[in-house]
Structure formats: C-alpha cells, structure tokens
ROZA-423794 format. One record per residue (C-alpha): x, y, z; residue in one letter. Coordinates in pm, 1 decimal, always signed. Layout:
residues N
+----------+----------+----------+---+
|       xx |       yy |       zz | r |
+----------+----------+----------+---+
|        X |        Y |        Z | a |
...
+----------+----------+----------+---+
This chain:
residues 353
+----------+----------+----------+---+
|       xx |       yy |       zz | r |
+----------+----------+----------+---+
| +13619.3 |  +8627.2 | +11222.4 | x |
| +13474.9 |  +8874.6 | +10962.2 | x |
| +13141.6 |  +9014.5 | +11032.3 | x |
| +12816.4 |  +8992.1 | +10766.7 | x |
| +12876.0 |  +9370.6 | +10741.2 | x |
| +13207.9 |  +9342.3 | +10647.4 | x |
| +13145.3 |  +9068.9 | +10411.1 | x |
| +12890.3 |  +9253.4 | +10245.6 | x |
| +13081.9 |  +9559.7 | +10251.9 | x |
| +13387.2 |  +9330.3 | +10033.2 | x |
| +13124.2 |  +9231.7 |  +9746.8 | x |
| +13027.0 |  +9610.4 |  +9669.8 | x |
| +13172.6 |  +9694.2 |  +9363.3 | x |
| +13186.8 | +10010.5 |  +9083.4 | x |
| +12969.2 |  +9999.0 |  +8860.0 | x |
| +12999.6 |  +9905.0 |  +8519.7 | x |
| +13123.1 | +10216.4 |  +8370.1 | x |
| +13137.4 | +10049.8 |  +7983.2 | x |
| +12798.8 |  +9972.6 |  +7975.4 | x |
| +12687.3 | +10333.0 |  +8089.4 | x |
| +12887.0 | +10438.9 |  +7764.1 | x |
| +12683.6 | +10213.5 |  +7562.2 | x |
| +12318.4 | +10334.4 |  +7728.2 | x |
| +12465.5 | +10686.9 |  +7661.9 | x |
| +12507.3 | +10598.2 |  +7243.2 | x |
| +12154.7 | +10460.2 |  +7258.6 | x |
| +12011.5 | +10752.8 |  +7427.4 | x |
| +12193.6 | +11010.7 |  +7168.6 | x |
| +11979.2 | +10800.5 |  +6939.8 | x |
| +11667.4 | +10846.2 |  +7026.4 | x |
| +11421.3 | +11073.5 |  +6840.6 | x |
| +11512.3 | +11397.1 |  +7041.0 | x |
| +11792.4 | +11689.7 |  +7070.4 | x |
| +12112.3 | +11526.3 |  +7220.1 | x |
| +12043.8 | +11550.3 |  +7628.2 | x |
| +11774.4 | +11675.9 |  +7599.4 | x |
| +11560.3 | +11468.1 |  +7921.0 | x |
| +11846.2 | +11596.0 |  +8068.2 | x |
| +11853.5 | +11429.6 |  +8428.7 | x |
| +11649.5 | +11141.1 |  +8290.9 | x |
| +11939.5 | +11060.0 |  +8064.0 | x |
| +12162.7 | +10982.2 |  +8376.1 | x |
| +11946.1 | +10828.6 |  +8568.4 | x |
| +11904.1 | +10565.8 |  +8309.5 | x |
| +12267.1 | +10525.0 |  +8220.4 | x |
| +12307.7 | +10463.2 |  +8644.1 | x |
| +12036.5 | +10203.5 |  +8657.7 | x |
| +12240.2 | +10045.9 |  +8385.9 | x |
| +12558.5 | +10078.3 |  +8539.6 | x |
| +12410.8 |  +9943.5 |  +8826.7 | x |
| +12252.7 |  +9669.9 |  +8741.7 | x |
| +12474.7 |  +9560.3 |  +8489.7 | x |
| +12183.9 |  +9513.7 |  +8203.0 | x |
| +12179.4 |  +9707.0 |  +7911.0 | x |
| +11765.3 |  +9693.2 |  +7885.1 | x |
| +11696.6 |  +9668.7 |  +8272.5 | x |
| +11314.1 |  +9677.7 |  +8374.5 | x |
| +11225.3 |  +9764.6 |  +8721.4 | x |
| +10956.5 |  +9556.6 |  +8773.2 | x |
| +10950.5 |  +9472.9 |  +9166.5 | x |
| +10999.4 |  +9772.1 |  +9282.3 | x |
| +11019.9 |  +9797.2 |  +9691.3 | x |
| +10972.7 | +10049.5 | +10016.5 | x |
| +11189.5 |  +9926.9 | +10315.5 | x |
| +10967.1 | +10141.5 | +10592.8 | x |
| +11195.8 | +10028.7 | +10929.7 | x |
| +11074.8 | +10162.4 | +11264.1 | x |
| +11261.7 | +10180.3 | +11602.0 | x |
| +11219.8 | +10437.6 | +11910.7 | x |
| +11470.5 | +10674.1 | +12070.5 | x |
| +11543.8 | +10729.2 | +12461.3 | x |
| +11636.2 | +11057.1 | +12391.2 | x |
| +11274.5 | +11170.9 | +12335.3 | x |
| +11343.1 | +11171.6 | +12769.5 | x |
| +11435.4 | +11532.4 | +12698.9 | x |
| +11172.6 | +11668.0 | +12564.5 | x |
| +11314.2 | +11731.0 | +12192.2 | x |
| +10962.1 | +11624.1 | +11969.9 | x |
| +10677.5 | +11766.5 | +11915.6 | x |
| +10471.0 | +11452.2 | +11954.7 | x |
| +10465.4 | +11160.1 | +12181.7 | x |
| +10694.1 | +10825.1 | +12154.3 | x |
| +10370.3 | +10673.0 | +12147.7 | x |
| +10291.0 | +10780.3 | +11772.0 | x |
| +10564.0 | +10530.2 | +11651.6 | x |
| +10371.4 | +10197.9 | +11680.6 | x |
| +10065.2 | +10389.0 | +11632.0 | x |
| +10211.3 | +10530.2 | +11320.9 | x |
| +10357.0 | +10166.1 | +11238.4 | x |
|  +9965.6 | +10032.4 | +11279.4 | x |
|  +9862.5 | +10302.1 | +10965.2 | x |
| +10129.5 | +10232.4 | +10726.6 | x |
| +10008.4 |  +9819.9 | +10790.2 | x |
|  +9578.3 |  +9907.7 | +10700.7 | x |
|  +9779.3 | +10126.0 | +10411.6 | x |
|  +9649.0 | +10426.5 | +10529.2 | x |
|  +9993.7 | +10620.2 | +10568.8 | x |
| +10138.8 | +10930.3 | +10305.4 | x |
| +10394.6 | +10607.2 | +10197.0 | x |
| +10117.8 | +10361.6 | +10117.2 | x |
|  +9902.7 | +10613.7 |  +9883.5 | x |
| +10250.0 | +10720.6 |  +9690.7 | x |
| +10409.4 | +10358.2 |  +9674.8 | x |
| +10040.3 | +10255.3 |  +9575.9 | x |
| +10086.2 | +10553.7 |  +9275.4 | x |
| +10462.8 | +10424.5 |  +9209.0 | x |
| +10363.5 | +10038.8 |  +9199.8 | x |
| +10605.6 |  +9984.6 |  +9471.8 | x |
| +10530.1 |  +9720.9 |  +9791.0 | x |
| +10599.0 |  +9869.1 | +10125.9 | x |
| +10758.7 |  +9637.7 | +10374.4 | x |
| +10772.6 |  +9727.9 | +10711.3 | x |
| +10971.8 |  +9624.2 | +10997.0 | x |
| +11029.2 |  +9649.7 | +11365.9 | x |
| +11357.8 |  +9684.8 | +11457.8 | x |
| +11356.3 |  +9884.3 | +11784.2 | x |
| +11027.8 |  +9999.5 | +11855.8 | x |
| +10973.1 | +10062.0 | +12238.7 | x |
| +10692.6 |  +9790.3 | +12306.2 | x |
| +10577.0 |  +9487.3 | +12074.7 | x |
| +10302.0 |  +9527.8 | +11835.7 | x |
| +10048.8 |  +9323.9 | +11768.0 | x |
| +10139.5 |  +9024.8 | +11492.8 | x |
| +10026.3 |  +9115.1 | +11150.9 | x |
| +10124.5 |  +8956.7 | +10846.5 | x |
| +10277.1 |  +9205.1 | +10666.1 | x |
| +10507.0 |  +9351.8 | +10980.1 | x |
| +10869.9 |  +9198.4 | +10994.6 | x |
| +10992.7 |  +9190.2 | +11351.1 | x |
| +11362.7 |  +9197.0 | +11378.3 | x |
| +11331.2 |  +9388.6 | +11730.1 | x |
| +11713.5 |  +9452.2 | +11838.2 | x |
| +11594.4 |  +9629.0 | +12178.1 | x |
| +11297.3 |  +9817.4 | +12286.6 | x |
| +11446.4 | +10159.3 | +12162.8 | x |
| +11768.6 | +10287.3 | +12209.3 | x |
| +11908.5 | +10481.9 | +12527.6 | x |
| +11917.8 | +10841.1 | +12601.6 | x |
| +12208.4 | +10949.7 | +12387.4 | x |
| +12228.2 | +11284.1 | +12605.7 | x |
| +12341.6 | +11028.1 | +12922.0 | x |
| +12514.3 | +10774.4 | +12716.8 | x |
| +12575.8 | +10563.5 | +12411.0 | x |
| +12244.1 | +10481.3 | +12197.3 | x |
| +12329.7 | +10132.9 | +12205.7 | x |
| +12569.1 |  +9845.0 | +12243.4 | x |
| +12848.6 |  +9775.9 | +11991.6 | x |
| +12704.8 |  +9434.1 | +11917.6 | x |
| +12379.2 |  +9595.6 | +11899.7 | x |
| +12484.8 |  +9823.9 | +11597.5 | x |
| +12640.8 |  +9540.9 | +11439.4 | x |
| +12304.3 |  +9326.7 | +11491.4 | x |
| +12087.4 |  +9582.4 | +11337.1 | x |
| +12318.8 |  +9609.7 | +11060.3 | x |
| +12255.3 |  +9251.7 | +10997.0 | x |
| +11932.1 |  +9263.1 | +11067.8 | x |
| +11865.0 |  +9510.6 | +10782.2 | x |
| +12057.2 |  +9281.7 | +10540.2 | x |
| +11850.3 |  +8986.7 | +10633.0 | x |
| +11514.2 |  +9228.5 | +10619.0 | x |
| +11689.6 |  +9260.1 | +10251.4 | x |
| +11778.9 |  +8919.3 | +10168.1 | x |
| +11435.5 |  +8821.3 | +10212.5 | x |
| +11282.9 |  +8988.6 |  +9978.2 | x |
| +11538.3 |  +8958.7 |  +9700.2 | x |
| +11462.6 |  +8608.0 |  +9709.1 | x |
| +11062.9 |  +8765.0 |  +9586.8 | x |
| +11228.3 |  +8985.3 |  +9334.8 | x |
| +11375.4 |  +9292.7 |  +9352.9 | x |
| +11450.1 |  +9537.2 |  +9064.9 | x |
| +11512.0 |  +9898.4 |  +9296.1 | x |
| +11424.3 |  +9991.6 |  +9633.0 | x |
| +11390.7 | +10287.1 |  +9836.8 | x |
| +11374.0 | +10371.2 | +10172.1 | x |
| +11166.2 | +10493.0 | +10447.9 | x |
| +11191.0 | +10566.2 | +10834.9 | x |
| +10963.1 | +10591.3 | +11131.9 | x |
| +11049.5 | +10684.8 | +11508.8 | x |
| +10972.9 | +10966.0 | +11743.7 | x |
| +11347.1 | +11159.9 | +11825.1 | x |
| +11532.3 | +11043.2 | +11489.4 | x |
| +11588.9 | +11323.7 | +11367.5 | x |
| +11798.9 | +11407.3 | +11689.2 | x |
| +12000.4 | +11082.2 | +11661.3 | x |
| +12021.6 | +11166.6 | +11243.7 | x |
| +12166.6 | +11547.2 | +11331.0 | x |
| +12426.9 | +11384.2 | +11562.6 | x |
| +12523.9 | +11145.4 | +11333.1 | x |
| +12577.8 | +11401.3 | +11057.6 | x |
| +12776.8 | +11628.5 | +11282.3 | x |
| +13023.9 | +11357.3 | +11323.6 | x |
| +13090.4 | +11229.6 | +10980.1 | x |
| +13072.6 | +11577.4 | +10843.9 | x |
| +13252.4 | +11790.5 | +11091.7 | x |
| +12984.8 | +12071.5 | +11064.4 | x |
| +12820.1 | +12246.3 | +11384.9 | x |
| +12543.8 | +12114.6 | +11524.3 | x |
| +12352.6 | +12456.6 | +11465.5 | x |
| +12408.6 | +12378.0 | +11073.6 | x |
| +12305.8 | +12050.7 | +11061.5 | x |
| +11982.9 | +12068.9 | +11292.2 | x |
| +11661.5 | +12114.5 | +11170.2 | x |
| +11324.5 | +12141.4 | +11315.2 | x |
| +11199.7 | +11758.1 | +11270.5 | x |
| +10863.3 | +11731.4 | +11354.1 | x |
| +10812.6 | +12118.0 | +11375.7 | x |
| +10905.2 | +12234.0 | +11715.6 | x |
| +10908.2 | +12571.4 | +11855.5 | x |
| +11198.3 | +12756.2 | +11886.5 | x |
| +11241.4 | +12665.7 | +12274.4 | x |
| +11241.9 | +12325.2 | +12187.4 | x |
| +11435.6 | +12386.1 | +11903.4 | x |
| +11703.1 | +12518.3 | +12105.9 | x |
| +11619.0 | +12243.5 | +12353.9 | x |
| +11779.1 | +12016.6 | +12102.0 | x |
| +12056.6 | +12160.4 | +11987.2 | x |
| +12165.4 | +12157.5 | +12341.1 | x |
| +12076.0 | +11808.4 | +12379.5 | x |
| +12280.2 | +11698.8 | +12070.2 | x |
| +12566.3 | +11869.3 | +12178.6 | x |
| +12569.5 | +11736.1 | +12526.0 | x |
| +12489.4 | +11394.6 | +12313.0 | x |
| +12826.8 | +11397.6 | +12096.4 | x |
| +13009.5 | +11580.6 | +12382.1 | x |
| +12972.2 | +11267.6 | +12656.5 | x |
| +13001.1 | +11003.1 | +12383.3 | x |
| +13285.2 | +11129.9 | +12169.9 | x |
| +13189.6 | +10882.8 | +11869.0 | x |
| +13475.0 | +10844.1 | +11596.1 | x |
| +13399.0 | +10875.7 | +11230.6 | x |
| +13665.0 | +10708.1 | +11124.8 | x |
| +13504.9 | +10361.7 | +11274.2 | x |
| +13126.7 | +10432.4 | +11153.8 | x |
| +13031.7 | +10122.6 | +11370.2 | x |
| +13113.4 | +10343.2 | +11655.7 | x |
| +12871.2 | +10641.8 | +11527.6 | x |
| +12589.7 | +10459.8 | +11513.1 | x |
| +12638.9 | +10290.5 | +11819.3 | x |
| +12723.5 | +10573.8 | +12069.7 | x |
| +12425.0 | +10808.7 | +11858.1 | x |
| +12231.2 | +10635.1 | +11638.3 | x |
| +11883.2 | +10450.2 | +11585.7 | x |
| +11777.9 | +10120.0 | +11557.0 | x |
| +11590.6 | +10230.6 | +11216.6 | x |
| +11899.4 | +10375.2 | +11077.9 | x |
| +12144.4 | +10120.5 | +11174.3 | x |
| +11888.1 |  +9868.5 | +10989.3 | x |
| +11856.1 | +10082.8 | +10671.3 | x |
| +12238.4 | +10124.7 | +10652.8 | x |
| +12232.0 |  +9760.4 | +10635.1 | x |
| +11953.6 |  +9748.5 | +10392.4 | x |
| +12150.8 |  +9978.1 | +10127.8 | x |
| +12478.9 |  +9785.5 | +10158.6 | x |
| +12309.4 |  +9435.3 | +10076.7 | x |
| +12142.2 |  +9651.6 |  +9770.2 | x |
| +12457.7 |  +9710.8 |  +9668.5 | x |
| +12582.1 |  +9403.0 |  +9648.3 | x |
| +12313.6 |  +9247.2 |  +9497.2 | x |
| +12340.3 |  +9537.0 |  +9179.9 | x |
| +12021.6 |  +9686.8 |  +9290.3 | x |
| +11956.9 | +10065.0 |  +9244.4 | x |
| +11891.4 | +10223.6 |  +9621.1 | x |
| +11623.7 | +10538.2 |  +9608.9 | x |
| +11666.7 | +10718.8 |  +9934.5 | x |
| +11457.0 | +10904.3 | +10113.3 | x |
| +11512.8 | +11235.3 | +10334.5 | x |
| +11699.3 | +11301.0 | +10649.6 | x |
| +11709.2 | +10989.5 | +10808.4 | x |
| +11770.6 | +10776.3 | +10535.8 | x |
| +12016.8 | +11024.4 | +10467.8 | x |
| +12190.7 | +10963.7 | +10764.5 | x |
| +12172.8 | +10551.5 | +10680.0 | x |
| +12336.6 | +10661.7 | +10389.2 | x |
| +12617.7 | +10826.6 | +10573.6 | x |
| +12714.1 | +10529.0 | +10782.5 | x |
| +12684.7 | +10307.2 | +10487.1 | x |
| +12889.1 | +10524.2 | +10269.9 | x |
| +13141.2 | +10545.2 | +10536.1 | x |
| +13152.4 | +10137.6 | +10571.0 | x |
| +13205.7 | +10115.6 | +10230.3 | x |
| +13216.8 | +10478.1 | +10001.7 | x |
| +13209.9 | +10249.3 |  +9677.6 | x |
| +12776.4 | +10224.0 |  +9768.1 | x |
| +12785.0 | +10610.8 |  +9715.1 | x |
| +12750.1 | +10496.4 |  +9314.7 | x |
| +12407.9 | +10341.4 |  +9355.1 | x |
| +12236.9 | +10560.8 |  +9558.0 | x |
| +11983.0 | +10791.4 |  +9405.9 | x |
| +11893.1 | +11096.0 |  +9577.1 | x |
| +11528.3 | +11115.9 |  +9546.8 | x |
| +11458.4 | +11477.4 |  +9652.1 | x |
| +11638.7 | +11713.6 |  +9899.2 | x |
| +11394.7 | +11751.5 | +10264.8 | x |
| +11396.4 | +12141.1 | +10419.9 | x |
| +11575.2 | +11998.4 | +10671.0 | x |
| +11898.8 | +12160.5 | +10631.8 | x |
| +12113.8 | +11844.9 | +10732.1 | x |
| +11962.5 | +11671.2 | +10475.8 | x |
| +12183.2 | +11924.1 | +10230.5 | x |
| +12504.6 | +11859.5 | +10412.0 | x |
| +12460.5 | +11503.4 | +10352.1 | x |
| +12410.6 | +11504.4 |  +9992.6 | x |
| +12706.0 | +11740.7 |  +9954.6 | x |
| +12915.9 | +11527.0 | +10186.9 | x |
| +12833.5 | +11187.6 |  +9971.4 | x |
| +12808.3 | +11346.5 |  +9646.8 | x |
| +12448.4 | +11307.3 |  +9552.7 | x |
| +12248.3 | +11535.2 |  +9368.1 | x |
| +11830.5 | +11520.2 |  +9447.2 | x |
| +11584.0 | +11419.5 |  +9184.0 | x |
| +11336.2 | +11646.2 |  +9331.2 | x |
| +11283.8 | +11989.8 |  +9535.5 | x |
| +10928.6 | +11923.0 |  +9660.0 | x |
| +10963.6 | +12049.8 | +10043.6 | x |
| +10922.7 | +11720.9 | +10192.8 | x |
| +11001.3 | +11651.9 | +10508.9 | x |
| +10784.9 | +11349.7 | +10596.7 | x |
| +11018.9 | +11086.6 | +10594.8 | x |
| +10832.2 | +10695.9 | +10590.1 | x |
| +10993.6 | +10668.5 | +10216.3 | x |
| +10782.4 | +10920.8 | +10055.7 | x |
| +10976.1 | +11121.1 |  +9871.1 | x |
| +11151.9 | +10745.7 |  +9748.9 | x |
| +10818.3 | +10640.6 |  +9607.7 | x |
| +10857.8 | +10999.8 |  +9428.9 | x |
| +11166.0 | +10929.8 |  +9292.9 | x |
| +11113.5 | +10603.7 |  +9177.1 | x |
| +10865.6 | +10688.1 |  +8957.7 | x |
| +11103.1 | +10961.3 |  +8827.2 | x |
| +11360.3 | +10635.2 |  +8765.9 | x |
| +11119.7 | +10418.6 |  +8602.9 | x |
| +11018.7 | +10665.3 |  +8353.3 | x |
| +11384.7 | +10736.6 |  +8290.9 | x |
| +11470.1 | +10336.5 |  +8225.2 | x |
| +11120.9 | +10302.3 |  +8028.8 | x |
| +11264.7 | +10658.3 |  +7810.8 | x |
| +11565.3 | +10457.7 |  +7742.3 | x |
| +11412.2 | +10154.5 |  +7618.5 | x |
| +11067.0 | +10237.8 |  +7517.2 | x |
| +11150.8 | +10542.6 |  +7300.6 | x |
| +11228.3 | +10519.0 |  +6894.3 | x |
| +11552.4 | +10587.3 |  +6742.9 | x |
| +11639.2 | +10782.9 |  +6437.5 | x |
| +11639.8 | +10485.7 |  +6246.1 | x |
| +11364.4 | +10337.0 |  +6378.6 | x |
| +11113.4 | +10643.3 |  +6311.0 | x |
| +11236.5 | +10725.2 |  +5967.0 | x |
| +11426.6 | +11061.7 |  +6120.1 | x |
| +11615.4 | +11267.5 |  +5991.0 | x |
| +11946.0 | +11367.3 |  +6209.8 | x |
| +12026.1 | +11649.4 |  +5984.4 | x |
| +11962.5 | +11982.0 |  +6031.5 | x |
| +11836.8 | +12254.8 |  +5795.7 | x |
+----------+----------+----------+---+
C-alpha cells in the first residue's frame, strides 16, 4: 500500500518552464535596463513557474514554526537547557519571539506546532499538537526514532499543511525550534552529502570549543552506531533525525504539490530540505533559499541541492526568521513584476542615444 509521503511525493511536478519565458518578456518590458533588479527578476519568473499564474499575488503568506526535542541533548552538546523548547514555544504563542516581530513586518501568520516536544504544553489556541513522541532518543546510543515514527511525522507535517491551505495559502516559509537540532541537522547532512562531520558542524547555539568538540564526537559516534543510508532518506531521518525536521520535510513536499512557493529558513530547515529533496529532487525547483546561516552546514546544503540564498545577513536564529526575510524579498519581486509600468505604458522610449 503506498504511503501519504509517497503519494505526495508522485504529484510534485516541474514547473512550468513556458510561463517563466513569458514573465521573463514582461519583465524586459518594464521601464528599466534589461536585468537590471537582477535577482528580483528570477525570483518572480520562479513564483510564476511555480504557481502556474502569470500575475500571482501572495496574499496569505505563512510561517510553519514546528517544535520537537532531542535525546541527544543527554550528552551535553547545547549551550542551554532542553527546557527552553516549550518555554521558547510559550513566546513565539504571546508573539513575543524574533519570528513573530519579522513575520508581523512581512504580513506573514506564524503557525506553530508540537510535534515532539518532550512534555505537553498547555492548550492554546493557536498551538497545533501533532505530538509523534515526547522527543526523540539519544542518537549517540541508537536510532532517533522508529521507522513508522519518521513516516508519521512526515504525515503529520502534510496534514499541519493541508490545514491551512484549506485558509489560503499563497507562499510559506519555514521555521524550527528544539534544543540539540542542530546535532541531529549536522548528522543528517553528513549522510546525504558525504562530507566530514568536522565540515558540516557548526557551533549551534554558541558553544565553547570543549563542547564543540564534545559534539563532533557525539555525531560521529551518532552516524557510526546507526549507519543510516542515504539512498532510503526515510532511513536518515529515522536513525538521526528530529521530530521538527521530519515534520517540515513533510510540510515542503505537500507545498509542492499544491504549486506553492517554499521560503526556507537556515540550518535546520535546511536539513528538511535535504530529506525532502532526496524523497523527491523534483521539490528542489520551488524552494527559495532565503539567506545562507554562519553555520557552515548550512553552505553544504545549498550547494548540495542547488540553491542560491536571497540574503547574507549572519543569521543563525532559526524559528523561520530569516524566511520572514526572504519573503518580503519575494513579494516585492512578484509586486516588481506586476506593479511596475512598461515601455508602452509610460510613454518610454527603448532607444538609445
């Protein structure tokens, strides 16, 4: 029997490569120097080979924030407690968070959701609880989680999707939060890409250089005792992965096959990217890389998928910031496209001298 992911994995499809020629003859239009905005220029022929509309608008424009908690924060590889993920979880619902002030700024609606957080939180109205386990396992003694669990959080971040589509969607982005994921994010990236784990780990929430070695270790000992396959990405996330990635992986599949542009964030989202790009490398074509974080697996992700960052801001926050960012940066780009005058339209003349 054929799984959701797999399903939604089958209705991902390229995007509409004549209609991107046609945005690109109405932008070499416009009242300005052929390619001039540059980057902007792409971005809005993407959106339109994306969606599939010639004039899109990105009206509803929406944050997936997903939280879950790691067991391997056991050995002593963050610099803050596993306690600051529902506490953390708490601020971005009163909207006092980095991601609420810059989705606020972007006009974007933050959802957040539960989908492995170590205890249950309180009921709120604007917290989705999808709760596949309370965190994952130590990945340094064993796999993360079970292989139905991966597929379950998969699915859970499609229905997390679903839902909302049904309130209108025009482009999301996405967001992280949990103590240790940048452990489980390193590991995963070390797989897929075949680099060492010295290249692909950065400092995450700023540790010291003992810890930083600490974790290195840790990840080594993590993909050494679990051997996880990238050839079967289900296997990745399960024997090192996170509840919050595994749900954001599923999250950017059911984007794409719904046509909706996908903003992503830093390094974890970056590493939901991976494992959705290796379910199905067709999604790599509606991702938008919204800026590239200082840490330096974030890099060897973008490389690896083919993405090129919006914007080199030094972020390393994670929660969907820099997303917010760069959907502004889209926005204006679409708005360029079919806001601005043409030659025509302004009485121009195309000639020069």
């Amino acid at each position: 029997m054929i799984s959701i992911r797999e399903k939604i994995a089958q209705q991902i499809i390229g995007i509409d490569q004549a209609l991107m020629q046609k945005a690109g003859a109405r932008l070499d239009s416009l009242t300005k120097p052929k390619g001039s905005l540059g980057r902007l220029e792409e971005l809005a022929k993407q959106v339109v080979g994306i969606t599939g509309r010639e004039t899109p608008s990105l009206k509803h424009k929406v944050i997936f924030t997903l939280a879950g908690d790691h067991g391997v924060t056991d050995e002593g590889i963050s610099a803050y407690p596993q306690e600051v993920t529902p506490q953390m979880v708490y601020n971005f619902l009163n909207g006092g968070a980095g991601i609420n002030v810059l989705a606020r700024h972007a006009g974007c609606r933050v959802v957040v959701a539960d989908v492995g957080i170590a205890r249950d939180l309180d009921p709120h109205p604007g917290l989705v609880i999808k709760k596949i386990n309370y965190g994952t396992k130590n990945i340094a003694k064993g796999p993360a989680m079970a292989p139905e669990e991966a597929e379950a959080v998969i699915r859970a971040g499609i229905e997390i999707f679903e839902e909302e589509y049904r309130k209108g969607i025009d482009i999301i982005g996405t967001g992280d939060m949990g103590i240790g994921n940048t452990t489980a994010s390193s590991a995963i990236t070390a797989c897929f890409t075949g680099k060492a784990v010295e290249t692909v780990t950065g400092r995450g929430t700023g540790i010291d250089d003992r810890l930083f070695s600490r974790k290195i270790d840790v990840i080594k000992q993590a993909l050494r005792i679990n051997k996880p396959d990238p050839a079967d990405p289900l296997s990745v996330l399960a024997k090192v992965g996170g509840f919050e990635i595994g749900g954001l992986s599923g999250i950017i599949l059911a984007a794409g096959a719904r046509k909706v542009p996908v903003v992503i964030d830093g390094f974890i989202s970056g590493a939901a990217a991976l494992v959705a790009f290796h379910i199905q490398p067709l999604i790599r074509d509606y991702l938008i890389a919204s800026h590239r974080s200082v840490e330096q697996g974030h890099r060897i992700i973008l490389e690896h998928i083919g993405l090129k960052p919006v914007l080199e801001l030094d972020l390393r926050l994670g929660e969907g910031t820099g997303a917010a960012l760069g959907i502004n940066v889209v926005d204006a780009a679409v708005k360029i496209m079919n806001e601005m005058a043409t030659f025509s339209q302004a009485h121009v003349s195309k000639e020069i001298g």
